[in-house]
C-alpha positions in Angstrom: -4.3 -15.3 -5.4 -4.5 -12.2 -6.6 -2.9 -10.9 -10.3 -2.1 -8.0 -9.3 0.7 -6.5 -7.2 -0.8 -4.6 -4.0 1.9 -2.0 -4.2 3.1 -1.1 -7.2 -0.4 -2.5 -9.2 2.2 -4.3 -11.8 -0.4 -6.8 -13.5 -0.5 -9.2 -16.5 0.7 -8.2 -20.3 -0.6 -9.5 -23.4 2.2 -10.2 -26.1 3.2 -13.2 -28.5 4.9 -16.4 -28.7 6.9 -16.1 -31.8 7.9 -19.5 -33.6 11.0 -19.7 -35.5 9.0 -19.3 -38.4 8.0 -16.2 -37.1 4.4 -17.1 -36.9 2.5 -15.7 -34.0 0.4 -17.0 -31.5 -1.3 -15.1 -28.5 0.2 -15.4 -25.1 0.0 -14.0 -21.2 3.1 -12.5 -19.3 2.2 -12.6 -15.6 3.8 -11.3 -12.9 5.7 -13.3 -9.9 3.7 -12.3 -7.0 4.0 -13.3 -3.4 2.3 -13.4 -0.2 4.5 -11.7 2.1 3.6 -10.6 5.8 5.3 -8.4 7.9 4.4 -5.9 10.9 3.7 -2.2 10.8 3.2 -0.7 13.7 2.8 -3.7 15.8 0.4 -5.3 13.4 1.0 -8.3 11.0 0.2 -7.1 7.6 0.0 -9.4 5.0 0.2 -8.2 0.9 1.0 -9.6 -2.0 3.7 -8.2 -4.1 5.9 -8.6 -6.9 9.2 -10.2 -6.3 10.7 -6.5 -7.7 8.6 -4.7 -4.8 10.1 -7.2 -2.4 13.4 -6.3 -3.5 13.0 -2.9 -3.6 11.6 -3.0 -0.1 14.8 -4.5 1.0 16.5 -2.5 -0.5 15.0 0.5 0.8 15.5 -1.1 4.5 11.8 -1.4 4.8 11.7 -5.2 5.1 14.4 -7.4 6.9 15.7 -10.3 4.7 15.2 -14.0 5.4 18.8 -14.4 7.1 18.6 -11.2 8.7 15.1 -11.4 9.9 16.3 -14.9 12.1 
């Protein structure tokens, strides 16, 4: 899949794991993406997106939830 988010291009971060000893060691912060498929003018479109797009979109109106969509 891919690791980036269609819409809002949110991506992986770099950062560190940080030990109780405070030591430092390198690690990846990725992003929850999902395949998600809905229509647009009469076509099935299919993206992935960020769980946070997804939500927004909901929240926006712009995709029907799960119970809603049945």
């Amino acid at each position: 899949m891919a690791s980036r988010c269609e819409l809002t291009g949110k991506g992986k971060q770099y950062g560190h794991n940080v030990s109780f000893s405070l030591r430092r060691t390198k690690r990846v912060f990725k992003p929850n993406l999902q395949k998600k498929t809905f229509t647009v003018g009469g076509q099935k479109v299919t993206m992935v997106l960020s769980t946070q797009a997804i939500r927004t979109l909901r929240k926006k109106g712009i995709l029907q939830s799960a119970a809603k969509a049945k």
